[in-house]
Backbone bond lengths (Angstrom), bond angles and torsions (degrees), N, CA, C in turn:
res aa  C-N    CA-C-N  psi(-1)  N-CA   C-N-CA  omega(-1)  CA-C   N-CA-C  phi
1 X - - - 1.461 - - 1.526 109.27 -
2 X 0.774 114.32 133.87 1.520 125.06 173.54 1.417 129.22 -51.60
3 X 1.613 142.28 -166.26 1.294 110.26 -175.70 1.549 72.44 -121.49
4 X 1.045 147.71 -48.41 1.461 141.51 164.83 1.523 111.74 -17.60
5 X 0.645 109.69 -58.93 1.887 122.24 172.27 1.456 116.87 -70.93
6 X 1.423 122.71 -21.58 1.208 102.19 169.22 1.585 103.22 -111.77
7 X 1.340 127.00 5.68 1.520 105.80 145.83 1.129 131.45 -83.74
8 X 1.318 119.93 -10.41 1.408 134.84 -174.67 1.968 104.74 -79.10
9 X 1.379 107.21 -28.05 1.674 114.14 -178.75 1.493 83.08 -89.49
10 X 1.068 129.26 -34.12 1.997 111.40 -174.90 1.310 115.41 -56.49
11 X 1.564 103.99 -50.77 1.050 128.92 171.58 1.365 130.33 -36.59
12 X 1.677 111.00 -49.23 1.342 140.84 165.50 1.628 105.42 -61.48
13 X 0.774 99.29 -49.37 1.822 110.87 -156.39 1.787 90.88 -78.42
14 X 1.041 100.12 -31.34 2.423 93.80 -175.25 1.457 75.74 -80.25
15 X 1.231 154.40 -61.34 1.561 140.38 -127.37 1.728 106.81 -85.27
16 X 1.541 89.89 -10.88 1.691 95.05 -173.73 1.730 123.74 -94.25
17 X 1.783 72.49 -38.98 2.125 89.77 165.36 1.684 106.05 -70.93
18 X 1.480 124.39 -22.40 1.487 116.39 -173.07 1.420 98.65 -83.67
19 X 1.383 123.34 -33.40 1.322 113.56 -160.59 1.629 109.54 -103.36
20 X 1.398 102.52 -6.51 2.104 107.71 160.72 1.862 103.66 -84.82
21 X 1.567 106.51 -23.64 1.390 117.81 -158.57 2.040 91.22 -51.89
22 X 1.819 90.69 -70.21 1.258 120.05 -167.83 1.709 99.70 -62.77
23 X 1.280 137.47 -50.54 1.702 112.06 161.56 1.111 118.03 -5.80
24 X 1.436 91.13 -90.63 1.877 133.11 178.05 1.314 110.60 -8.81
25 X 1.663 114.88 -71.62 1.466 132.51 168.30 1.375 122.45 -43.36
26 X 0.947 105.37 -26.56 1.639 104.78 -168.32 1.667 90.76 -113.46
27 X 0.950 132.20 66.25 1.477 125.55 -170.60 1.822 111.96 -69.39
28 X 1.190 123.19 161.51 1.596 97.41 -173.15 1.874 77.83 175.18
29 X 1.432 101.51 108.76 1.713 110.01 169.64 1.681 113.76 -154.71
30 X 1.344 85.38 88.73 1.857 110.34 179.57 1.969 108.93 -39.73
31 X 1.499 85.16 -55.61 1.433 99.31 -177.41 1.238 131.02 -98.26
32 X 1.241 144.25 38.76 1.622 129.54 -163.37 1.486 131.73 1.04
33 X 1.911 85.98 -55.27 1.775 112.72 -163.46 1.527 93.05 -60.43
34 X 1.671 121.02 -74.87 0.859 109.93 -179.64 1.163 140.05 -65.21
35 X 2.145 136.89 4.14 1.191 121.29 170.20 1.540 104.72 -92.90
36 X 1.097 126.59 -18.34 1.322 136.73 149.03 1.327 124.87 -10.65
37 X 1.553 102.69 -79.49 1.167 143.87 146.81 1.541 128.69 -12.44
38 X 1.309 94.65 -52.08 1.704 103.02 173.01 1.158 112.41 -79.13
39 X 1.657 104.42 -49.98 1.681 128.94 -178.61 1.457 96.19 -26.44
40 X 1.432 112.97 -64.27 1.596 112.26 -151.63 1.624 115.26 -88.43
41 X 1.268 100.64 -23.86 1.888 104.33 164.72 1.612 104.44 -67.74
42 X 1.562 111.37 -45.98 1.229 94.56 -176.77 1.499 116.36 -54.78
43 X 1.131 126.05 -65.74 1.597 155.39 152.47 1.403 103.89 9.18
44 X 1.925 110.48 -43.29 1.334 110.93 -170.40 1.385 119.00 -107.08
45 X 0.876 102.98 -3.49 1.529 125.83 -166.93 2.454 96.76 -95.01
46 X 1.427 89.41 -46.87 1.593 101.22 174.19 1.864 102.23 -36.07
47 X 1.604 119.94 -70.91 1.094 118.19 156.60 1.227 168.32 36.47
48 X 1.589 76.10 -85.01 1.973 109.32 172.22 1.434 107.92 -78.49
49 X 0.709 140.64 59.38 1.422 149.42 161.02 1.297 127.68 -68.66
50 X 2.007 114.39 132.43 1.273 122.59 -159.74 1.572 85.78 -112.09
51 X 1.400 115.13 134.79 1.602 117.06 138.92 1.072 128.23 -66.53
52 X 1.550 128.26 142.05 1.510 116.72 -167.34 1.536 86.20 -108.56
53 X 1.351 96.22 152.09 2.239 98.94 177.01 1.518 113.60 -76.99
54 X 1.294 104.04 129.13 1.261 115.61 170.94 1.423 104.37 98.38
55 X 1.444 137.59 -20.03 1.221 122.20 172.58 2.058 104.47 -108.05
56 X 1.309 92.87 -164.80 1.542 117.00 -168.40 1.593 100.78 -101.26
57 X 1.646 111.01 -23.40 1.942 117.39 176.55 1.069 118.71 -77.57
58 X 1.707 104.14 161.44 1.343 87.18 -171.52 1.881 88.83 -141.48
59 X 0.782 163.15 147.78 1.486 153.23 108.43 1.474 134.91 -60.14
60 X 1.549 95.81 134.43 1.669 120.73 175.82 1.687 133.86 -70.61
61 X 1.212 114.33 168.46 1.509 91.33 171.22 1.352 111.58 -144.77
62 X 1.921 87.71 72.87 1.518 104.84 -172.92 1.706 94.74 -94.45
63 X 1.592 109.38 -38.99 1.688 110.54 -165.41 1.738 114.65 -18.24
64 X 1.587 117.54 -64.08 1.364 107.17 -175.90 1.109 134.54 -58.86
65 X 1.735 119.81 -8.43 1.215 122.45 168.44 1.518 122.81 -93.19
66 X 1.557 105.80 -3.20 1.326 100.47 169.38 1.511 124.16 -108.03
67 X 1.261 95.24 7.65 1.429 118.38 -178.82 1.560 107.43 -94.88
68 X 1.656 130.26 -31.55 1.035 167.80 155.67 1.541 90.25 -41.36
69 X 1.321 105.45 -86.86 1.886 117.14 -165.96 1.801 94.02 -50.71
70 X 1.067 131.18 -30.40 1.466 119.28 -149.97 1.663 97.21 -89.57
71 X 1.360 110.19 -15.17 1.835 118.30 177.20 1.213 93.61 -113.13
72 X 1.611 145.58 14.39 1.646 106.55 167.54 1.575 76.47 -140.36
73 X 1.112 156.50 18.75 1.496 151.89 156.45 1.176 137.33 -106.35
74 X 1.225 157.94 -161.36 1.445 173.28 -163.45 1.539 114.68 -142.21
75 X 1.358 113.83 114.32 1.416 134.43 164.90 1.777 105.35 15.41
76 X 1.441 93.53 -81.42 1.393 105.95 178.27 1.235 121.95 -46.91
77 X 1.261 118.57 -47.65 1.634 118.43 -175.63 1.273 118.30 -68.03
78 X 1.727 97.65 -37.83 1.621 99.95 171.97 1.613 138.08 -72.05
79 X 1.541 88.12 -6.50 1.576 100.27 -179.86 1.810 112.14 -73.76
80 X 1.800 85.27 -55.72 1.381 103.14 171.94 1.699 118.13 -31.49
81 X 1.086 98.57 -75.70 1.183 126.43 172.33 1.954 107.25 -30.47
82 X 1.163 108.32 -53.31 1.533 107.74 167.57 1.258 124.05 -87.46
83 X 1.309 129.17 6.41 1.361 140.81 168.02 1.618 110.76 -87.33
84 X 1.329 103.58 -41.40 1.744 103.37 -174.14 1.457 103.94 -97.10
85 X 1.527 118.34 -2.47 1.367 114.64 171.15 1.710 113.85 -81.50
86 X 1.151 113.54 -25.15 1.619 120.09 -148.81 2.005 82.52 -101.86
87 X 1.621 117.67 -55.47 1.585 115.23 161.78 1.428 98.88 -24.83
88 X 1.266 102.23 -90.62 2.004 121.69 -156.13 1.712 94.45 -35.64
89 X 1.358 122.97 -45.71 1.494 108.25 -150.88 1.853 92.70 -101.23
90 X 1.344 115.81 15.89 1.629 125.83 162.10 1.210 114.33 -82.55
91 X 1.089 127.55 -58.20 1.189 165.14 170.72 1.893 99.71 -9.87
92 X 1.380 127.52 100.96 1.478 138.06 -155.42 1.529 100.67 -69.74
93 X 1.300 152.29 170.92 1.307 173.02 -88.13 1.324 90.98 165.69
94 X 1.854 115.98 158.10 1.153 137.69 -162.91 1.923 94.31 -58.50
95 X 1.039 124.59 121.24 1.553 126.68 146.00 1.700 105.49 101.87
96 X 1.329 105.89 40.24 1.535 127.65 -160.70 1.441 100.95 -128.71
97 X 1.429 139.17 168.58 0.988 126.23 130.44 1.644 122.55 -134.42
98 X 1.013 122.88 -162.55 1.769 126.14 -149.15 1.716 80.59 -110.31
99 X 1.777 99.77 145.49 1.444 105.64 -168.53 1.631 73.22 -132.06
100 X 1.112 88.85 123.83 1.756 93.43 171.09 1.892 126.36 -93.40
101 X 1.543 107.25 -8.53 1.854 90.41 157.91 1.279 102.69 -84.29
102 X 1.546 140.79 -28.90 1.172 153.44 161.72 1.628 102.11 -20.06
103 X 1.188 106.24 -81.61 1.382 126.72 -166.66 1.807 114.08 -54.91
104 X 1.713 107.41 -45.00 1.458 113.91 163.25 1.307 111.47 -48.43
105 X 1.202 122.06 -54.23 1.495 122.47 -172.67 1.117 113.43 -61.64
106 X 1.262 124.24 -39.15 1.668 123.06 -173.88 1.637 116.31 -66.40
107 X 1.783 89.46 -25.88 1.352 75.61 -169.40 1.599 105.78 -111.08
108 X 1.172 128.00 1.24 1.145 128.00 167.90 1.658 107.02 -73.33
109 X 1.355 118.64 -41.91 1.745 120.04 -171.86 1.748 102.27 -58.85
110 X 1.501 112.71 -31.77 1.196 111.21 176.52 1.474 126.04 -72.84
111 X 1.092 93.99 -33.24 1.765 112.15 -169.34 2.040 100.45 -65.35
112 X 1.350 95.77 -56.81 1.720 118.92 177.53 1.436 102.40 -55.74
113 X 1.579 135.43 -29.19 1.289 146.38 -136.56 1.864 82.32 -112.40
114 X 1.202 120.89 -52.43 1.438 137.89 -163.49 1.456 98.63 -74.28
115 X 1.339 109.63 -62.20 1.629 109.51 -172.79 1.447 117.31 -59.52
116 X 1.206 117.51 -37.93 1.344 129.81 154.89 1.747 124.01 -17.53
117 X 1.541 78.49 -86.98 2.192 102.84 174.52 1.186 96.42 -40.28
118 X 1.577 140.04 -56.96 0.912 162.98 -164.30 1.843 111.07 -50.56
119 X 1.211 115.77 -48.34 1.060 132.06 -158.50 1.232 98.72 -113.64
120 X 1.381 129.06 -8.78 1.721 126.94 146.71 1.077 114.34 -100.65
121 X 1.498 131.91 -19.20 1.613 113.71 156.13 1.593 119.87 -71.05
122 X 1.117 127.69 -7.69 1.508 123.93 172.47 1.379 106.37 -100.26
123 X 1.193 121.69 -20.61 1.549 113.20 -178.82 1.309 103.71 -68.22
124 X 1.933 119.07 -61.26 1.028 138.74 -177.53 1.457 116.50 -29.78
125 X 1.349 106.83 -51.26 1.613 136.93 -175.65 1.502 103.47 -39.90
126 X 1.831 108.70 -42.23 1.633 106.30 -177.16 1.326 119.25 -92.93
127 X 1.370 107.80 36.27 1.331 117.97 166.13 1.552 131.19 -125.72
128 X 1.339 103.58 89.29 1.810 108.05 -169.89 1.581 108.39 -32.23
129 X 1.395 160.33 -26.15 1.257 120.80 171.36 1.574 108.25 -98.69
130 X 1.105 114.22 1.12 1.466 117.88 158.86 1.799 136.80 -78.30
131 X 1.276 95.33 0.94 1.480 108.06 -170.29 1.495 132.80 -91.43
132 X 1.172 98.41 14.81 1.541 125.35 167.77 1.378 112.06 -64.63
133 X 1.225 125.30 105.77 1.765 117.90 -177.49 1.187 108.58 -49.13
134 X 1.188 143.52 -40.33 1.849 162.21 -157.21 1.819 86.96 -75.63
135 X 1.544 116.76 -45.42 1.372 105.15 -169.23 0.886 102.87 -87.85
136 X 1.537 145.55 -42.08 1.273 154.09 147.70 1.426 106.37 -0.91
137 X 1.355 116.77 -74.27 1.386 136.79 -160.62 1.852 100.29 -65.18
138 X 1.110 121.39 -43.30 1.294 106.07 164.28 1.072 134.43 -115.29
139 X 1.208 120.62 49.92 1.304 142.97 156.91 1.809 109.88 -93.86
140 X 1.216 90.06 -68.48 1.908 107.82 160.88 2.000 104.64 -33.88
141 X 1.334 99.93 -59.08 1.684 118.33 -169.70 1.938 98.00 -61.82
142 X 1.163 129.40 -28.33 1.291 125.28 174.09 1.547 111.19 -92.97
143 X 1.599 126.95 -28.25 1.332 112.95 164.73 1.792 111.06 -77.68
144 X 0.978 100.22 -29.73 1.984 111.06 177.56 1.982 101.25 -57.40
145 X 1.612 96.35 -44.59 1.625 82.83 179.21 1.648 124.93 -82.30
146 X 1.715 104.16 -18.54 1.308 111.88 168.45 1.685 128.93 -44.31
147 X 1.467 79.64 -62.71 1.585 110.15 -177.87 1.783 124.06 -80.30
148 X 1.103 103.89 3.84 1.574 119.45 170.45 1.293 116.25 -103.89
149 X 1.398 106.09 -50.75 1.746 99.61 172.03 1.534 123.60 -92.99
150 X 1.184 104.85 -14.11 1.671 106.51 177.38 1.631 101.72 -74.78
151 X 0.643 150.37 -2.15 1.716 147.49 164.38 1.824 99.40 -85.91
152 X 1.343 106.14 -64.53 1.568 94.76 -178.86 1.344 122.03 -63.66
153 X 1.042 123.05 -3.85 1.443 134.40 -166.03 1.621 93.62 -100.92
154 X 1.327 119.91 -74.97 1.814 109.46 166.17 2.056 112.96 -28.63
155 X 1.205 115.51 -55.26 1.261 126.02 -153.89 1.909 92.53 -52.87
156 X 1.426 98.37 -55.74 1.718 105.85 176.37 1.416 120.36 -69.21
157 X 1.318 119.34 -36.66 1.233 116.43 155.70 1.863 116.81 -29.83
158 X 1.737 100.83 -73.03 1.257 103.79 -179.77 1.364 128.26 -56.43
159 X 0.861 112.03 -54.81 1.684 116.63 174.32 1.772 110.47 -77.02
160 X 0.932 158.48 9.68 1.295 164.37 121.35 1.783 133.49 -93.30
161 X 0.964 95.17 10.64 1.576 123.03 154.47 2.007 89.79 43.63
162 X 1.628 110.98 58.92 0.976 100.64 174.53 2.075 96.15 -122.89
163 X 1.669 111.97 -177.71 1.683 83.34 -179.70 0.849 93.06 -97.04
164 X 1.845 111.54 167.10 1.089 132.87 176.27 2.102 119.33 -57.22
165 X 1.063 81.08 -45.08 1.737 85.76 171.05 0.999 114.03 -59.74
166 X 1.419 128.58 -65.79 1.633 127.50 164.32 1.577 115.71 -26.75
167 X 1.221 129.91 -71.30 1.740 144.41 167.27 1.404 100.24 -18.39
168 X 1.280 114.25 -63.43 1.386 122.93 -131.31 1.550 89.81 -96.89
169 X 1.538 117.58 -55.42 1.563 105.72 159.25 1.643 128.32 -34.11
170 X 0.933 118.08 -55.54 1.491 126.38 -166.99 1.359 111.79 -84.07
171 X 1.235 113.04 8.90 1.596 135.07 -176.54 1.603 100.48 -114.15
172 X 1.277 106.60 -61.97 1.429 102.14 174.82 1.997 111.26 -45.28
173 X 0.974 87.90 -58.17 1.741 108.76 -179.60 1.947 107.80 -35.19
174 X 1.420 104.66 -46.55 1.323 122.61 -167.22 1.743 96.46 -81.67
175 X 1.180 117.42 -42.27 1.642 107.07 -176.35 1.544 125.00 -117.45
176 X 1.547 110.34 1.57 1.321 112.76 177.98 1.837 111.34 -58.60
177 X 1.229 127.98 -13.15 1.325 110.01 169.54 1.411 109.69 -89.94
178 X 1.195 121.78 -56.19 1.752 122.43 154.31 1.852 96.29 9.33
179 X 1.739 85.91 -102.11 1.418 108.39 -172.33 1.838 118.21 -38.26
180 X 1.368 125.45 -36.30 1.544 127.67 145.20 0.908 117.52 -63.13
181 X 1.119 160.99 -47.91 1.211 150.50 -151.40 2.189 87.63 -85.97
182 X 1.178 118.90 -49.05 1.465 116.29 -172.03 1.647 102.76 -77.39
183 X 0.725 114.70 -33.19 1.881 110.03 175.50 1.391 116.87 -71.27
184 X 1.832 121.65 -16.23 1.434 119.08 173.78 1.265 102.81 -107.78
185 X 1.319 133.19 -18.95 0.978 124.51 175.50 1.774 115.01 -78.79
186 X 1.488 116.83 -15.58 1.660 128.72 170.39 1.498 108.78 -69.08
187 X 1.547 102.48 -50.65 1.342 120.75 -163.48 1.784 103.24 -66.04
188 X 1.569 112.82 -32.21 1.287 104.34 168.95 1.606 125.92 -87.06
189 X 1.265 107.33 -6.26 1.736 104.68 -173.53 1.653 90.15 -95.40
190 X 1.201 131.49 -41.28 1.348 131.99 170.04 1.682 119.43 -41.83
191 X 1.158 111.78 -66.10 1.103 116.92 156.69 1.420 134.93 -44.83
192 X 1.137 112.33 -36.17 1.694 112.25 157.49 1.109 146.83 -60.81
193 X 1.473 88.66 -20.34 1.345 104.02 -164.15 1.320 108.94 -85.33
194 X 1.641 108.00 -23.62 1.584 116.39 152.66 1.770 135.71 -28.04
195 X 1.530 105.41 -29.19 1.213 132.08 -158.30 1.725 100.63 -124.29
196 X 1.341 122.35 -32.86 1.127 122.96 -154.11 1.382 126.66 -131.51
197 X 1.520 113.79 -11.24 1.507 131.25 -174.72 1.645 101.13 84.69
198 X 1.624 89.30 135.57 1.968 115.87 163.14 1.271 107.01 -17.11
199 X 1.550 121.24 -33.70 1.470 107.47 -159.43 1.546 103.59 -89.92
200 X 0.963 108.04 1.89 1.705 103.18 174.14 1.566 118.12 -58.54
201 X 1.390 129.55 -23.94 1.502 141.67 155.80 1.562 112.03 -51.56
202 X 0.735 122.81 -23.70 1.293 113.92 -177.29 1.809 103.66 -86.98
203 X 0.880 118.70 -15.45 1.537 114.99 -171.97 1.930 110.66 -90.30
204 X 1.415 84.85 -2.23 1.591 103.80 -177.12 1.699 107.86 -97.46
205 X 1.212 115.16 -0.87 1.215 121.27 153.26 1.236 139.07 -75.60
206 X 1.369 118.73 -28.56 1.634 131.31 154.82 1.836 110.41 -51.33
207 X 1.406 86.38 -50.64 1.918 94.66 -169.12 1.150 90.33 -69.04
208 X 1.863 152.25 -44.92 1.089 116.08 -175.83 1.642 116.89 -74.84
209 X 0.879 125.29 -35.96 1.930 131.82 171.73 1.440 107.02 -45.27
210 X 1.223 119.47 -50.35 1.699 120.72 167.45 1.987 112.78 -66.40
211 X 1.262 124.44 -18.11 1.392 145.33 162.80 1.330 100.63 -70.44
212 X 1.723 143.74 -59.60 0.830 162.50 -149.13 1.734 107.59 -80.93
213 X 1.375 112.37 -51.22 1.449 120.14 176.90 1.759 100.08 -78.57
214 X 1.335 129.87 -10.16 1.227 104.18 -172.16 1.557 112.39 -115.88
215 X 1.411 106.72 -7.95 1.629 126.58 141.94 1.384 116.30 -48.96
216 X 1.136 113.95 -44.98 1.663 133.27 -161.46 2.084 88.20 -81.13
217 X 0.514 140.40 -29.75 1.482 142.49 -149.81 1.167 109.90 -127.67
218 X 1.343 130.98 -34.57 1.456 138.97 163.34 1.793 101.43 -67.22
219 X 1.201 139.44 -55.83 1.082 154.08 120.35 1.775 103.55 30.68
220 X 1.716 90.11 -75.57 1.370 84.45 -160.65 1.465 118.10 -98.68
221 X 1.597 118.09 25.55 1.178 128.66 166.80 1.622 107.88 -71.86
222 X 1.595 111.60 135.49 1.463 115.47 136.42 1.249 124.08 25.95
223 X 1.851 97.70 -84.57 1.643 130.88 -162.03 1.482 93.82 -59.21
224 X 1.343 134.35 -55.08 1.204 135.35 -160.13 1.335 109.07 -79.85
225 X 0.976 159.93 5.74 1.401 171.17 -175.87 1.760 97.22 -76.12
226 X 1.336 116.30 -36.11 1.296 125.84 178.89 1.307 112.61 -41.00
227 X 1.423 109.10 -50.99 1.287 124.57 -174.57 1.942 120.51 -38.03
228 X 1.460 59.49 -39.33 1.546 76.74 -176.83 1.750 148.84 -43.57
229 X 1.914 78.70 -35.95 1.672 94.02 164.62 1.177 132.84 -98.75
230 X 1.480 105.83 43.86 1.311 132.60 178.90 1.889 96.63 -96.01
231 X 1.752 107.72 130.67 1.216 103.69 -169.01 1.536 118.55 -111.45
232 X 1.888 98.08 58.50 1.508 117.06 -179.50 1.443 83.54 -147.16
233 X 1.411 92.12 -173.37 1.710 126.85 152.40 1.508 108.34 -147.44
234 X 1.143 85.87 124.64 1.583 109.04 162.05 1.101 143.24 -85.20
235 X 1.196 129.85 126.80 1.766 136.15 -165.03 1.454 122.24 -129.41
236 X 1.384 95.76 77.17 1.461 98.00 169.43 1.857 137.60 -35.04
237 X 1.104 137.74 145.22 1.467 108.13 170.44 1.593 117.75 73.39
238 X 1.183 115.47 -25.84 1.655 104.56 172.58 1.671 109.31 124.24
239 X 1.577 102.10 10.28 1.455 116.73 178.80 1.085 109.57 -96.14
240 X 1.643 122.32 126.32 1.953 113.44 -166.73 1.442 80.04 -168.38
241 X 1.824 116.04 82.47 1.410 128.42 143.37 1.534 106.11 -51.00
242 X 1.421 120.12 -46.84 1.538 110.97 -166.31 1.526 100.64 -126.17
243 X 1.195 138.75 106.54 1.053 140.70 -156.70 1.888 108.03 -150.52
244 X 1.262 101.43 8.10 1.376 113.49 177.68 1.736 104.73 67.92
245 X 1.547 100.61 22.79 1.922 105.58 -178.09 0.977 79.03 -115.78
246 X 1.951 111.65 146.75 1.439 146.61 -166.17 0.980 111.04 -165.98
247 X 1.278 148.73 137.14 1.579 156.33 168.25 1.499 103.00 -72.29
């Protein structure tokens, strides 16, 4: 690894402990039941994980629930909440083991990625034609996609000596429906819940598991093999098997 690349993960990794630090501090949980609640859909949802063809990455289909927590929660909870999501969905398969700058990084890009959305859905919020939760939610969902892949996209840049524009294009390209498909699908359980009670998120866990098997299966067609000669991997959500991070 380069020394460019491993200040650039230091870099990552202080911005992630400052910005779980400052959650943390300010602690603030109205509801138990429901941050709970998210905690553990998110938690399970981290999991479900697709291999993409031709690389070593893989993506989760935690995004709508943390996109979810970041419009019906508090700073803190939502950080949390993306710290043990981006761990859980690190977390190696039978005969693997746990790479721990690996693991900092994943979960700091998320945490920085979370606090972010976070901090443009409340800004946004104080602006009367912006105050639509639905607009809210993807406004947040375009700084959430900024700030999630532009770190992994530098990281491969550096250590694979490819450019950053190139990376980061062909990355966008690879997950911009991902990231839509999870920002309308937030923006609608959020919104319901207006009408219907908090627990309406939880029913958005089936739709991603049925999302999850048809990722998984589209995946393993033929057609998708294409994907393959794409010269990254991409990690939606805070998942970065290949991310040019190595112990």
């Amino acid at each position: 690894m380069t020394l460019r690349a491993k200040l650039f993960i230091g870099a990552m990794a202080a911005a992630g402990v400052v910005a779980l630090a400052v959650g943390l501090l300010q602690w603030e949980c109205t509801d138990p039941v429901r941050f709970l609640s998210l905690l553990i859909i998110a938690l399970i949802a981290s999991r479900l994980k697709v291999k993409l063809p031709g690389t070593n990455g893989n993506m989760s289909v935690n995004l709508p629930f943390i996109l979810i927590a970041l419009a019906m929660l508090s700073l803190s909870e939502t950080v949390l909440i993306a710290a043990a999501s981006a761990f859980i969905q690190g977390l190696p398969t039978r005969g693997n083991s746990l790479k721990p700058v690996q693991a900092l990084f994943n979960v700091s890009a998320l945490v920085v990625a979370t606090a972010t959305a976070h901090l443009v859905y409340t800004r946004a919020a104080l602006i009367p034609l912006l105050a639509a939760r639905s607009v809210l939610i993807a406004l947040a969902g375009v700084a959430f996609l900024v700030t999630d892949t532009l770190p992994v996209a530098t990281v491969i840049s550096l250590t694979e000596n490819f450019t950053l524009v190139k990376v980061w294009r062909d990355m966008l390209e690879l997950t911009f429906s991902y990231f839509a498909l999870s920002a309308g699908i937030a923006a609608i359980a959020a919104t319901a819940t207006h009408y219907v009670g908090w627990q309406t998120p939880l029913l958005v866990l089936p739709v991603m598991i049925a999302s999850y098997v048809s990722y998984k299966r589209y995946f393993r067609l033929p057609a998708a093999a294409a994907i393959g000669n794409l010269q990254f991997a991409t990690l939606p959500a805070g998942a970065r098997e290949k991310a040019g991070v190595h112990d």
